[in-house]
PDB file with SEQRES, HELIX, SHEET and CRYST1 records, atoms N, CA, C and O in Angstrom:
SEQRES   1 A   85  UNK UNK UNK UNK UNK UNK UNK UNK UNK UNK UNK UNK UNK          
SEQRES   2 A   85  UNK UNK UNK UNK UNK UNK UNK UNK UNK UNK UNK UNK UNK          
SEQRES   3 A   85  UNK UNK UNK UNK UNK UNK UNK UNK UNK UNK UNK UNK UNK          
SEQRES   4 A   85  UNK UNK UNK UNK UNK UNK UNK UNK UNK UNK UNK UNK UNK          
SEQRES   5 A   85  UNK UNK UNK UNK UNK UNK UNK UNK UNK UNK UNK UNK UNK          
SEQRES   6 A   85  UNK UNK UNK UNK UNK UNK UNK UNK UNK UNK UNK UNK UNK          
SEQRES   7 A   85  UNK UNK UNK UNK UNK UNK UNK                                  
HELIX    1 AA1 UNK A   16  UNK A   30  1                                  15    
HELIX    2 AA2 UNK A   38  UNK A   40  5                                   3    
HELIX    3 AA3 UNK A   58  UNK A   69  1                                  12    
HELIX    4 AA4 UNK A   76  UNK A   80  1                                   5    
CRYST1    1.000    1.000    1.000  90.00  90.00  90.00 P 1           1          
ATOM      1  N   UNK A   1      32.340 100.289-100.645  1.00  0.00           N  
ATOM      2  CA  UNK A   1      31.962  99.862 -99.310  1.00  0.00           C  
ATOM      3  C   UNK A   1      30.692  99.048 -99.394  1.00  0.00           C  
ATOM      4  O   UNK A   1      29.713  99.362-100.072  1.00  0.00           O  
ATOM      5  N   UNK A   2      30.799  98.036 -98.683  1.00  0.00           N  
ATOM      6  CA  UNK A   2      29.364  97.936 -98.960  1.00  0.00           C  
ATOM      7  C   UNK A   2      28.635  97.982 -97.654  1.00  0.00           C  
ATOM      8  O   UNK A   2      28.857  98.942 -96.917  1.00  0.00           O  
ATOM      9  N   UNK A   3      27.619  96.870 -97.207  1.00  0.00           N  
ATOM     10  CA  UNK A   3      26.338  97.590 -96.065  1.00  0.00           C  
ATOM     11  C   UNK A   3      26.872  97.433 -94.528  1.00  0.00           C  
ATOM     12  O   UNK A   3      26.161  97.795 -93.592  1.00  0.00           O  
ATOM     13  N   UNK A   4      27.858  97.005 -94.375  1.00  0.00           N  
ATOM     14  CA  UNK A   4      28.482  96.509 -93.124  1.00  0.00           C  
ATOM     15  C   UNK A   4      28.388  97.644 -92.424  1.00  0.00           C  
ATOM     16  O   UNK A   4      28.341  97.393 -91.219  1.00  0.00           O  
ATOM     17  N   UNK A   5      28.331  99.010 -92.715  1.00  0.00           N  
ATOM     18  CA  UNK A   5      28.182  99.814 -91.468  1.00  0.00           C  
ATOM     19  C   UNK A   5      27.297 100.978 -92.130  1.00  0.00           C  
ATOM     20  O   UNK A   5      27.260 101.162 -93.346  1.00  0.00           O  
ATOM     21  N   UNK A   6      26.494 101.846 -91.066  1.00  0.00           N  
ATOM     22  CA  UNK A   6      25.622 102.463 -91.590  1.00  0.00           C  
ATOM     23  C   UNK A   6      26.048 104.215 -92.533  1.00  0.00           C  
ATOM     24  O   UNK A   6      27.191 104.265 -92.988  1.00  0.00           O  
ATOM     25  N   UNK A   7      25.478 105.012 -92.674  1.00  0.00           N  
ATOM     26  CA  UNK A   7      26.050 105.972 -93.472  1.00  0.00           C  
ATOM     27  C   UNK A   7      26.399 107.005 -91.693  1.00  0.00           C  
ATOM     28  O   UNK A   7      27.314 107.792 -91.454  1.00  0.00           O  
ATOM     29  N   UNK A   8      25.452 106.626 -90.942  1.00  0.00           N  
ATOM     30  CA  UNK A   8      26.024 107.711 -89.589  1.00  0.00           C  
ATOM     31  C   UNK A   8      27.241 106.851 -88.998  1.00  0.00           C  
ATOM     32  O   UNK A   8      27.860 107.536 -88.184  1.00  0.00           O  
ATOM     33  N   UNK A   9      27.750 105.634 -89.143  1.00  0.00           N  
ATOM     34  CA  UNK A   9      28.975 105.103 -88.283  1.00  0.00           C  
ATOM     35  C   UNK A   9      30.163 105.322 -89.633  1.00  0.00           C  
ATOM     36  O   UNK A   9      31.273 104.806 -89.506  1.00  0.00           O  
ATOM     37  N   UNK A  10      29.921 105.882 -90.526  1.00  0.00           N  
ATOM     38  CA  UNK A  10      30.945 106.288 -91.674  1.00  0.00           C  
ATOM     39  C   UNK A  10      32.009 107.574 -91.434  1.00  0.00           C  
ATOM     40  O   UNK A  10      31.506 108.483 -92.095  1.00  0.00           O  
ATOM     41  N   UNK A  11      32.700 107.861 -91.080  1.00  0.00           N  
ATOM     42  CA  UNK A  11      33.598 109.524 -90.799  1.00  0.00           C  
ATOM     43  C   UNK A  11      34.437 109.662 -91.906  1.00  0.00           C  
ATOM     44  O   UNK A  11      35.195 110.616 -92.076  1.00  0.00           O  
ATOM     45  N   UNK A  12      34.221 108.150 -93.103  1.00  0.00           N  
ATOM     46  CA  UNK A  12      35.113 108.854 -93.884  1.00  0.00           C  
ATOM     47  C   UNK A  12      35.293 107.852 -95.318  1.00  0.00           C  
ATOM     48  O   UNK A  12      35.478 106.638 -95.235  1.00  0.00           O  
ATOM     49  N   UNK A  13      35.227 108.394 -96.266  1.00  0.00           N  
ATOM     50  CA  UNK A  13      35.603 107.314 -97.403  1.00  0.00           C  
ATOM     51  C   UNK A  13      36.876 107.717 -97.776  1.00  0.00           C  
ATOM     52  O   UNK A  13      37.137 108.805 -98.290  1.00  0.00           O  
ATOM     53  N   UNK A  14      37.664 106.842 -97.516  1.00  0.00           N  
ATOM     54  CA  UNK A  14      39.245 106.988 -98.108  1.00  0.00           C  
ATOM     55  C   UNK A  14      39.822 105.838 -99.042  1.00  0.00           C  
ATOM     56  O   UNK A  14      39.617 104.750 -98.504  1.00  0.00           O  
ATOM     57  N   UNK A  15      40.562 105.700-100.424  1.00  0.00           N  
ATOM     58  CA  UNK A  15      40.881 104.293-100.855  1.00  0.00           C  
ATOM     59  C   UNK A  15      42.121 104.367-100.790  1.00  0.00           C  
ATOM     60  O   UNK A  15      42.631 105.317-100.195  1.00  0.00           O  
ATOM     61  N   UNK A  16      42.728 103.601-101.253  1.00  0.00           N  
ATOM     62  CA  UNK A  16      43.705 103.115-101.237  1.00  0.00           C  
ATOM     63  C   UNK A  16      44.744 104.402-102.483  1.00  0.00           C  
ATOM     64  O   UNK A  16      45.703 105.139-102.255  1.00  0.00           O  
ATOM     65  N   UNK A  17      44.069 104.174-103.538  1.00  0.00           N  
ATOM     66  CA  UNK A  17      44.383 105.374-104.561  1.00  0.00           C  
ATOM     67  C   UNK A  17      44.593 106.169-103.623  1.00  0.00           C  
ATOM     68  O   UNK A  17      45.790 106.353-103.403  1.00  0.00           O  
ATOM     69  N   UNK A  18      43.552 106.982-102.667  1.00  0.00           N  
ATOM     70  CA  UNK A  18      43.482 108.319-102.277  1.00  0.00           C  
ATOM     71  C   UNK A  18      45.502 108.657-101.220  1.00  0.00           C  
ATOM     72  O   UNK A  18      46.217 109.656-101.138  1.00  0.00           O  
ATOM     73  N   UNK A  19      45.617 107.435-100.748  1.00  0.00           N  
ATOM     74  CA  UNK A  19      46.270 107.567 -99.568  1.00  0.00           C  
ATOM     75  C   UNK A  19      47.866 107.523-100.779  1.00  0.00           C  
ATOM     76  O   UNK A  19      48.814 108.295-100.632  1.00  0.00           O  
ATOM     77  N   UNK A  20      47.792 106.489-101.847  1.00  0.00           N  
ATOM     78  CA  UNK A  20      49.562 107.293-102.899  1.00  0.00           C  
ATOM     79  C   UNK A  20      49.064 108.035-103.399  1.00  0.00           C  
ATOM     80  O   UNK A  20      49.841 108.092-104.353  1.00  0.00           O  
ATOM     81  N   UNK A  21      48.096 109.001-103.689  1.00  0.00           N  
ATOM     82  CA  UNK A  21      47.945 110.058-104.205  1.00  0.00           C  
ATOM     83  C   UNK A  21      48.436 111.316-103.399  1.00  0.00           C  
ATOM     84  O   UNK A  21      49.111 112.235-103.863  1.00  0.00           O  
ATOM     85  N   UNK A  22      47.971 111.194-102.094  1.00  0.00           N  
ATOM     86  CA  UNK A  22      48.598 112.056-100.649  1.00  0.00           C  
ATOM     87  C   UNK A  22      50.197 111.564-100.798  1.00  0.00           C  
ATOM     88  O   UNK A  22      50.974 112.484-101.054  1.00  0.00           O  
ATOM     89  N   UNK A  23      50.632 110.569-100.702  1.00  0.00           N  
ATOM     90  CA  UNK A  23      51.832 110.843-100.388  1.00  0.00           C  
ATOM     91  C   UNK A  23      52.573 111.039-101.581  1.00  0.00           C  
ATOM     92  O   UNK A  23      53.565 111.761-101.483  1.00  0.00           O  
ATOM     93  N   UNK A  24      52.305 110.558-102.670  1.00  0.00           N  
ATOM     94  CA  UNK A  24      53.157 111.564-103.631  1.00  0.00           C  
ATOM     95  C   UNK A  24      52.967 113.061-103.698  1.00  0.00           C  
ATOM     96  O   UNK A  24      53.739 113.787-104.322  1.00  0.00           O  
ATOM     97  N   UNK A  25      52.088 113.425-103.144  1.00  0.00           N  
ATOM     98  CA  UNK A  25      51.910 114.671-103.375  1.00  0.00           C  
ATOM     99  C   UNK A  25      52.801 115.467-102.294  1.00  0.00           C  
ATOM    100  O   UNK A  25      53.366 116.510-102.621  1.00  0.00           O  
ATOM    101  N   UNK A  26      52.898 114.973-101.083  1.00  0.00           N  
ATOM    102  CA  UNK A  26      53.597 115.125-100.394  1.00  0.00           C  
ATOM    103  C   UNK A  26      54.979 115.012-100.636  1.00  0.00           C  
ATOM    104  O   UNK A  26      55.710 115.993-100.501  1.00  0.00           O  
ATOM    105  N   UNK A  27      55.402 113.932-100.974  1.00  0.00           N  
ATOM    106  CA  UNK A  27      57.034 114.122-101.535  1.00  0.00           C  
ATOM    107  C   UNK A  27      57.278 115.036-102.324  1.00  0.00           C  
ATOM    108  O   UNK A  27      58.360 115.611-102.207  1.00  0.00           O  
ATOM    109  N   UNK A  28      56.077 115.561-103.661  1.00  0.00           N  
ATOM    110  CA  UNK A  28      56.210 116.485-104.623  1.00  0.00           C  
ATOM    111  C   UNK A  28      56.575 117.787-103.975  1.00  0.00           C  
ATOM    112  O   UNK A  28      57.328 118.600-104.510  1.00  0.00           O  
ATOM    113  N   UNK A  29      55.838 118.006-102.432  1.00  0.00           N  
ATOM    114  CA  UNK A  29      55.452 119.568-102.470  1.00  0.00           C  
ATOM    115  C   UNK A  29      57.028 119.529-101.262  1.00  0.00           C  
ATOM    116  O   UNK A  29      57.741 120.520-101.105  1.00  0.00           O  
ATOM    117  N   UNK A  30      57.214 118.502-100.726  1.00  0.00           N  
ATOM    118  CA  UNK A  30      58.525 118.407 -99.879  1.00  0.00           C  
ATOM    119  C   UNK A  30      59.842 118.088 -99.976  1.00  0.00           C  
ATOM    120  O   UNK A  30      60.716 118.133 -99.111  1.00  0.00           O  
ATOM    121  N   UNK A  31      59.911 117.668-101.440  1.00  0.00           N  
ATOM    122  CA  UNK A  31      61.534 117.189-101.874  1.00  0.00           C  
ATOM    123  C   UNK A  31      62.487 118.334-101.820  1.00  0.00           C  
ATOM    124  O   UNK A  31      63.664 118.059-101.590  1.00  0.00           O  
ATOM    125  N   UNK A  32      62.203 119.376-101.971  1.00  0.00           N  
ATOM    126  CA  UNK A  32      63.584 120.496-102.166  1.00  0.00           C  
ATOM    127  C   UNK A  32      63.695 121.559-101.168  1.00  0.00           C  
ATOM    128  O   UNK A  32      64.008 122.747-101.259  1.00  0.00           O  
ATOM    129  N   UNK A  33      63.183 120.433 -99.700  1.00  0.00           N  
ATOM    130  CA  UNK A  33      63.590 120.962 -98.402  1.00  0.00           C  
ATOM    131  C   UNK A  33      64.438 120.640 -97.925  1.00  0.00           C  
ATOM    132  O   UNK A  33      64.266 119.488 -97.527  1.00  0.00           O  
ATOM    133  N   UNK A  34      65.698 121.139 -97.613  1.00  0.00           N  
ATOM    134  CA  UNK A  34      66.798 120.486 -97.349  1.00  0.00           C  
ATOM    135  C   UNK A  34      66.322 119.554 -96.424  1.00  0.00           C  
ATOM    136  O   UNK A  34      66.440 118.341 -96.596  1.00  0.00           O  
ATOM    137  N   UNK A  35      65.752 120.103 -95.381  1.00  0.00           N  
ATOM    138  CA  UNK A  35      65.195 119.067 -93.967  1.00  0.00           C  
ATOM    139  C   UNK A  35      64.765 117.886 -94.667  1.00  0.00           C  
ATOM    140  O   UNK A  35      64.890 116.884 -93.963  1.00  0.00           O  
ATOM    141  N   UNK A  36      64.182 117.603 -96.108  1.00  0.00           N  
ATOM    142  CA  UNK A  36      63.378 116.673 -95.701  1.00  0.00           C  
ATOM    143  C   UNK A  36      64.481 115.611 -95.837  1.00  0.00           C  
ATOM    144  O   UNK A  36      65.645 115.622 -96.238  1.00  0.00           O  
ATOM    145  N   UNK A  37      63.370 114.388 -95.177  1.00  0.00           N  
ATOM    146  CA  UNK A  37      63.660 112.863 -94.823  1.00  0.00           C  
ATOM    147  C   UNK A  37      62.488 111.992 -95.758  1.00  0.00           C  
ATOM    148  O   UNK A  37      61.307 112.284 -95.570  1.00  0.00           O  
ATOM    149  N   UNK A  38      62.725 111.254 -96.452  1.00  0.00           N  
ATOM    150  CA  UNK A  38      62.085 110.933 -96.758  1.00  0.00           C  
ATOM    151  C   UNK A  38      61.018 110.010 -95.672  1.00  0.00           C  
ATOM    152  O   UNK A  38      59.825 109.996 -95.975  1.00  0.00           O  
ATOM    153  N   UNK A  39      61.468 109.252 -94.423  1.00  0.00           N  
ATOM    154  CA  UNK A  39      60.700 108.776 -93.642  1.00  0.00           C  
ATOM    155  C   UNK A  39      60.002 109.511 -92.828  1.00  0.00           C  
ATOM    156  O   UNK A  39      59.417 108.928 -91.915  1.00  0.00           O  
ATOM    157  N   UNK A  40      59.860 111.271 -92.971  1.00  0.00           N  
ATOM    158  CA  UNK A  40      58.941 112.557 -92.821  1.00  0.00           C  
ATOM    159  C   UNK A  40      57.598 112.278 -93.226  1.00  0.00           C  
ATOM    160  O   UNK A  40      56.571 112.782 -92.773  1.00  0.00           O  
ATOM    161  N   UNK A  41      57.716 111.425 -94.124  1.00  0.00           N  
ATOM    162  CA  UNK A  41      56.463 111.525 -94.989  1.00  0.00           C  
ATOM    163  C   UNK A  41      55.574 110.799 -94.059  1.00  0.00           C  
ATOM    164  O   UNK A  41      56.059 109.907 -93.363  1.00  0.00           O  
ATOM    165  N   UNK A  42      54.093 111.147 -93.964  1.00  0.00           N  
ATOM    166  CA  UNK A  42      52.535 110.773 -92.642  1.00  0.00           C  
ATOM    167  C   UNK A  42      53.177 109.733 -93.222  1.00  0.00           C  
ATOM    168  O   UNK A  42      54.119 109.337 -92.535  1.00  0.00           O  
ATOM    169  N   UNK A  43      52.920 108.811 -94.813  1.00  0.00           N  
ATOM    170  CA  UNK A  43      52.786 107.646 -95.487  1.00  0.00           C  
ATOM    171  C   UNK A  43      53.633 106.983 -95.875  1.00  0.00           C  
ATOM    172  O   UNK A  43      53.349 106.094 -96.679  1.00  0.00           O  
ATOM    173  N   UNK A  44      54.896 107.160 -95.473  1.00  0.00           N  
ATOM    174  CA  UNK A  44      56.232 106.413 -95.737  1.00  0.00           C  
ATOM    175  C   UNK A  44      56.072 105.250 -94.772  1.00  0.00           C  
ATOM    176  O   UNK A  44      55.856 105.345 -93.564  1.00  0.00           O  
ATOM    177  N   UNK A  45      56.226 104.023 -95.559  1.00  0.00           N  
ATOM    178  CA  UNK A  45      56.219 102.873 -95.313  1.00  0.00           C  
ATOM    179  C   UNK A  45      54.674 102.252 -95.451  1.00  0.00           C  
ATOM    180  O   UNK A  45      54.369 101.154 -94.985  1.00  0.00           O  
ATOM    181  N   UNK A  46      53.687 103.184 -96.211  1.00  0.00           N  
ATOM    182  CA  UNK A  46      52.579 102.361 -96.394  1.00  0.00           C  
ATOM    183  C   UNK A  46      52.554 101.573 -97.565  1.00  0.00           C  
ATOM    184  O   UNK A  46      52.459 102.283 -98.566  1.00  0.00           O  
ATOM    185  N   UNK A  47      52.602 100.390 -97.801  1.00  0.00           N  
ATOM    186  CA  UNK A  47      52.400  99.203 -98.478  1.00  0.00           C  
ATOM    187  C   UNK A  47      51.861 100.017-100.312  1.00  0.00           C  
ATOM    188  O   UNK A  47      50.923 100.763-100.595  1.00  0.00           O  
ATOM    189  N   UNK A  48      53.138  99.319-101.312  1.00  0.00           N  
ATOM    190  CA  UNK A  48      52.519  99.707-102.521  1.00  0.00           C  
ATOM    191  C   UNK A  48      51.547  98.477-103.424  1.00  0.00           C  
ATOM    192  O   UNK A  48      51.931  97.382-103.835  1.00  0.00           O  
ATOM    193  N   UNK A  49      50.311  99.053-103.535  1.00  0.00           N  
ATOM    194  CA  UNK A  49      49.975  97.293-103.975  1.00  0.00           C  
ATOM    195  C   UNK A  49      50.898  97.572-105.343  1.00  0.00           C  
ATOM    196  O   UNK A  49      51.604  98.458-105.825  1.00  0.00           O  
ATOM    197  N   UNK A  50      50.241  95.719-105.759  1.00  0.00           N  
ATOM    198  CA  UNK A  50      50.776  95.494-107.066  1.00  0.00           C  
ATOM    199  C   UNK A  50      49.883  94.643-107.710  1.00  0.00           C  
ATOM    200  O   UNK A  50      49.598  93.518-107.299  1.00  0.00           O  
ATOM    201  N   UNK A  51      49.417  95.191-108.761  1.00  0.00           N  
ATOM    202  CA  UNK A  51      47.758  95.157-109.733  1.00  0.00           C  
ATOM    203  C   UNK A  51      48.735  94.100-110.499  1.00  0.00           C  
ATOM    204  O   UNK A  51      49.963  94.126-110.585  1.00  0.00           O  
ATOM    205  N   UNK A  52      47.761  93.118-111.053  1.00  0.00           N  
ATOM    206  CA  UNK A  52      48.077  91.841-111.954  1.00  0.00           C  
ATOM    207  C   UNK A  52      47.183  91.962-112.931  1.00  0.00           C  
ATOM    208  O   UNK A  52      46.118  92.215-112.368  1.00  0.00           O  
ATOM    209  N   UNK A  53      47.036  91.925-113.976  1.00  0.00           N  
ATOM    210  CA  UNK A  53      45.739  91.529-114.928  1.00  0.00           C  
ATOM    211  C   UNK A  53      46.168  90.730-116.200  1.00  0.00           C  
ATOM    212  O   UNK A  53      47.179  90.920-116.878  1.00  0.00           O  
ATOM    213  N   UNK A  54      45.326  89.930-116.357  1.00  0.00           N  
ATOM    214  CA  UNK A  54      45.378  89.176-117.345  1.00  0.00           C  
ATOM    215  C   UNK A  54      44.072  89.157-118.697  1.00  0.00           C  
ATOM    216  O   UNK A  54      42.862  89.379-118.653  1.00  0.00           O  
ATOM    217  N   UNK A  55      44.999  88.788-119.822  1.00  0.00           N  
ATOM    218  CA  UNK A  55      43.741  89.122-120.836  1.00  0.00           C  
ATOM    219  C   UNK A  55      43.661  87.406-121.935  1.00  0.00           C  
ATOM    220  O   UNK A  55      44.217  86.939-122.929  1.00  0.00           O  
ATOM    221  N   UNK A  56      42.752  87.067-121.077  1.00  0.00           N  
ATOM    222  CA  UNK A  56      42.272  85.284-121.499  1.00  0.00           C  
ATOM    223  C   UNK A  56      42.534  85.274-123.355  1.00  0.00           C  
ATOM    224  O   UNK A  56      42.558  86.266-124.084  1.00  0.00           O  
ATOM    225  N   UNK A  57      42.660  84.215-123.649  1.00  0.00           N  
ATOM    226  CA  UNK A  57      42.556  84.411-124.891  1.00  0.00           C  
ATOM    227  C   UNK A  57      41.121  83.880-125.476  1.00  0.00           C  
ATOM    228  O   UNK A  57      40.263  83.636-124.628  1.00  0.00           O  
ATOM    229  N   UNK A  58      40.791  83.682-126.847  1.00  0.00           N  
ATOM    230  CA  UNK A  58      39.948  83.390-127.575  1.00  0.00           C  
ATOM    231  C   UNK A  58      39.143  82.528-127.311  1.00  0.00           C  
ATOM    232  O   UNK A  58      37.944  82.804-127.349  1.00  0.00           O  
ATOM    233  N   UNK A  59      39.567  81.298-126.983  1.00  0.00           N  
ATOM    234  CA  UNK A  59      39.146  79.627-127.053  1.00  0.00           C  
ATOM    235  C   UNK A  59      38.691  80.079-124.852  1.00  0.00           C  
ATOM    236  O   UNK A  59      37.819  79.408-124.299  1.00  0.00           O  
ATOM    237  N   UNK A  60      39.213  80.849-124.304  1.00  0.00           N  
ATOM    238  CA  UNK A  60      39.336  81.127-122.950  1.00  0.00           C  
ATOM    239  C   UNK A  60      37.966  81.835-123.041  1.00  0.00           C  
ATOM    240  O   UNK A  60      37.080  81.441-122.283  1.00  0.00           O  
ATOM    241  N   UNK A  61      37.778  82.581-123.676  1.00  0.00           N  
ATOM    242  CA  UNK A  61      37.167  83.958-123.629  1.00  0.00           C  
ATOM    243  C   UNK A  61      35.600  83.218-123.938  1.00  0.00           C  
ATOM    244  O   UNK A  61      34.563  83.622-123.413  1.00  0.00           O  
ATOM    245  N   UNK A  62      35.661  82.341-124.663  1.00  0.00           N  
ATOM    246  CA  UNK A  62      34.310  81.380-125.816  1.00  0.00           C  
ATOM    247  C   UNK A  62      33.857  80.638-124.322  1.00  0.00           C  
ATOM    248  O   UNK A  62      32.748  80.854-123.832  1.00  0.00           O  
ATOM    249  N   UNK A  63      34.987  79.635-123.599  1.00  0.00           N  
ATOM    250  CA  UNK A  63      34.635  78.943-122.328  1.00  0.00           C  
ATOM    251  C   UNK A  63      33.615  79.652-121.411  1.00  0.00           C  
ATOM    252  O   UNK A  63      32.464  79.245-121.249  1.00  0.00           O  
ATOM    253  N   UNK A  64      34.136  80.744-120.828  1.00  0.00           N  
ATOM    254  CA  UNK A  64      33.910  81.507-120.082  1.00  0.00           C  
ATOM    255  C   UNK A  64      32.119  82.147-119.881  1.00  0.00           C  
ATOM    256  O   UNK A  64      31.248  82.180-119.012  1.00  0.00           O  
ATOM    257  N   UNK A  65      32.341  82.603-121.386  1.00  0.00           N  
ATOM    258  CA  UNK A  65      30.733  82.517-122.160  1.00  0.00           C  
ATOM    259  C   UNK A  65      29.906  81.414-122.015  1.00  0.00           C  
ATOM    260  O   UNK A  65      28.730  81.654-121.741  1.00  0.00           O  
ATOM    261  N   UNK A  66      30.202  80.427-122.118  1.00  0.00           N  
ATOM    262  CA  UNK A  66      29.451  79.131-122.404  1.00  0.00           C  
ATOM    263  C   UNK A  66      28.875  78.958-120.877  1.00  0.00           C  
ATOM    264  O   UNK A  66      27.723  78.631-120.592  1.00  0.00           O  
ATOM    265  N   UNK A  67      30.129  79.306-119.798  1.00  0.00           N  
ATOM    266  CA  UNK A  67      29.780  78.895-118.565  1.00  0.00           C  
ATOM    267  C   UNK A  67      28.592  79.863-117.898  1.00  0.00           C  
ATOM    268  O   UNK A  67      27.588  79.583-117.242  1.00  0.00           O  
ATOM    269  N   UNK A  68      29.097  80.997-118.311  1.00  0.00           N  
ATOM    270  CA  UNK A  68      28.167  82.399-117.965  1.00  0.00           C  
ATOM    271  C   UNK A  68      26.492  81.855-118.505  1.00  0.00           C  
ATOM    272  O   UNK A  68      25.454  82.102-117.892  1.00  0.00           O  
ATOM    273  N   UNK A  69      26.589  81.188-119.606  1.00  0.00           N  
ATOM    274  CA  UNK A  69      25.195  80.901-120.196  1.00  0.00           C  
ATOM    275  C   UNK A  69      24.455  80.246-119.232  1.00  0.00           C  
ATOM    276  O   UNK A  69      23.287  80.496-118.932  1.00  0.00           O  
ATOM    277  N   UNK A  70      25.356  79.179-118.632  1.00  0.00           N  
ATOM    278  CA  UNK A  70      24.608  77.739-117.568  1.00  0.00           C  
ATOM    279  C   UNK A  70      24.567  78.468-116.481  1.00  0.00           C  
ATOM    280  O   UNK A  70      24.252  77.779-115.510  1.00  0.00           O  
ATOM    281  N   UNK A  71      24.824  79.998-116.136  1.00  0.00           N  
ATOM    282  CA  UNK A  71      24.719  80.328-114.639  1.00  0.00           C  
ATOM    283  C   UNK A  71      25.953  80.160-113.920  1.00  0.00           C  
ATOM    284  O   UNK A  71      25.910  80.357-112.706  1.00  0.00           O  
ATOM    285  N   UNK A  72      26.867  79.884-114.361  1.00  0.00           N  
ATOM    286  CA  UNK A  72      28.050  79.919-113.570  1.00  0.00           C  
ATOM    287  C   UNK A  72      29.315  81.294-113.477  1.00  0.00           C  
ATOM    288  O   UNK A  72      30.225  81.747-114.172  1.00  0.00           O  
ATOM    289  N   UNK A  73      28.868  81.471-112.568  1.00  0.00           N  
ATOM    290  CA  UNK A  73      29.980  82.837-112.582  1.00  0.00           C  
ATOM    291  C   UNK A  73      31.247  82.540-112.548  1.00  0.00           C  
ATOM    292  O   UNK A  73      31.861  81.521-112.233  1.00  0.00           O  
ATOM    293  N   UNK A  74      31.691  84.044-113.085  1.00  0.00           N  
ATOM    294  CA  UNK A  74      33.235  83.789-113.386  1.00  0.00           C  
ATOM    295  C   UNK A  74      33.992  84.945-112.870  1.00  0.00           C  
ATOM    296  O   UNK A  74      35.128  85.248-113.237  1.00  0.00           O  
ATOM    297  N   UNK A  75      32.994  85.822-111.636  1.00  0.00           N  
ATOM    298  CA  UNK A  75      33.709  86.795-110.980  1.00  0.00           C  
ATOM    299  C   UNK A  75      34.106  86.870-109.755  1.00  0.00           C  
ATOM    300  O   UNK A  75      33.459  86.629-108.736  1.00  0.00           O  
ATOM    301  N   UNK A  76      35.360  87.265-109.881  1.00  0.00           N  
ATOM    302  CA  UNK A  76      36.375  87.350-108.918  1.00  0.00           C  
ATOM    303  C   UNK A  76      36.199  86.675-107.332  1.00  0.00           C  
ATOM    304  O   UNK A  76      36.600  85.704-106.691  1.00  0.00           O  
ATOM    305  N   UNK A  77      35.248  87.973-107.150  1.00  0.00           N  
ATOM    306  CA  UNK A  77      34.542  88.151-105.765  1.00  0.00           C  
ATOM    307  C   UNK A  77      34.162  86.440-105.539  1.00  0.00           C  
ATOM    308  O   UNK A  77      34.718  85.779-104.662  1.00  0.00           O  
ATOM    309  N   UNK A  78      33.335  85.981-106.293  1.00  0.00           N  
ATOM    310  CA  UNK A  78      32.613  84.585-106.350  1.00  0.00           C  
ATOM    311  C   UNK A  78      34.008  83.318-106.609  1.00  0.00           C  
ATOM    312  O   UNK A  78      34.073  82.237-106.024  1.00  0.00           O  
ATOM    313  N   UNK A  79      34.753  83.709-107.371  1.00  0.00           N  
ATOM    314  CA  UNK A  79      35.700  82.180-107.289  1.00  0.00           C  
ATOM    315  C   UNK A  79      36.884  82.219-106.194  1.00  0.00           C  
ATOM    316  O   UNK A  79      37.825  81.438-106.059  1.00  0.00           O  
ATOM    317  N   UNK A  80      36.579  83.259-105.524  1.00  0.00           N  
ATOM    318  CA  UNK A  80      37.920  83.600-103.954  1.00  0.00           C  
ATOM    319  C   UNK A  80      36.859  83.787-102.916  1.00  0.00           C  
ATOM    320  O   UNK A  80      37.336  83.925-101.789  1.00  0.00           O  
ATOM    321  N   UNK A  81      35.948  83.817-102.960  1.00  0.00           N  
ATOM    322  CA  UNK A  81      35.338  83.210-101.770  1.00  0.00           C  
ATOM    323  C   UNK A  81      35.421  82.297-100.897  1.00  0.00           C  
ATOM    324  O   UNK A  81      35.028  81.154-101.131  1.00  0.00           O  
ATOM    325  N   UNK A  82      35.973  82.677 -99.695  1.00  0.00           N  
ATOM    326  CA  UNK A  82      35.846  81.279 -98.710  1.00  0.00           C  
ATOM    327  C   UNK A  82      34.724  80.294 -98.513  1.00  0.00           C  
ATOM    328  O   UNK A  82      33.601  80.634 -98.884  1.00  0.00           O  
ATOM    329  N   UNK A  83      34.956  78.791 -97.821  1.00  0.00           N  
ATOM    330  CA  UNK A  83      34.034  78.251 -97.817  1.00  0.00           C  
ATOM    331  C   UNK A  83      34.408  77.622 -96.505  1.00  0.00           C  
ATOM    332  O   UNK A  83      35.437  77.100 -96.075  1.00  0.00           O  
ATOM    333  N   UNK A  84      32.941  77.907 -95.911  1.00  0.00           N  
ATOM    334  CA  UNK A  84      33.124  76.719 -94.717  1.00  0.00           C  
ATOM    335  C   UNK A  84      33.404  75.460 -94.511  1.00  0.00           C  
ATOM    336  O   UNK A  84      32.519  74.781 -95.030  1.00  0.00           O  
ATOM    337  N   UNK A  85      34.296  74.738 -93.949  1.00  0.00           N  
ATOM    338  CA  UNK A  85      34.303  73.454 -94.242  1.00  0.00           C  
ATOM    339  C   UNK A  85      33.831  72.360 -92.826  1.00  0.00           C  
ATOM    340  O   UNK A  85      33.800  71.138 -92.974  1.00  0.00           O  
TER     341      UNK A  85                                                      
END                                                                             
């Protein structure tokens, strides 16, 4: 989180992890109810992300460095940043 709201307007830190961690756990502790439904579940139908990562190679990895040296960042947050136009 960061400073956008204070620690008294906070009721709660929850991530994203926390919320498929609840609902698998939930399917775990509810599958061998006859009743259940799977659309029972609080979290059925909440969105599964899908993590990408990539691992630069050598001659990538040397660039990257070189740029980091001159001050130029190469993180995330900083090259998906919007810009006003």
């Amino acid at each position: 989180m960061g400073s956008e709201f204070s620690e008294e307007d906070r009721i709660a830190f929850y991530q994203f992890t926390d919320i498929v961690q609840d609902q698998e756990a939930w399917d775990r502790e509810h599958v061998l109810d006859d009743d259940y439904k799977e659309w029972d579940n609080p979290y059925y139908g909440f969105p599964q992300m899908v993590r990408l990562a990539f691992n630069p190679n050598e001659s990538s990895r040397k660039r990257l460095e070189e740029l980091k040296s001159n001050g130029v960042t190469y993180a995330f947050s900083t090259l998906f940043k919007s810009q006003l136009v």
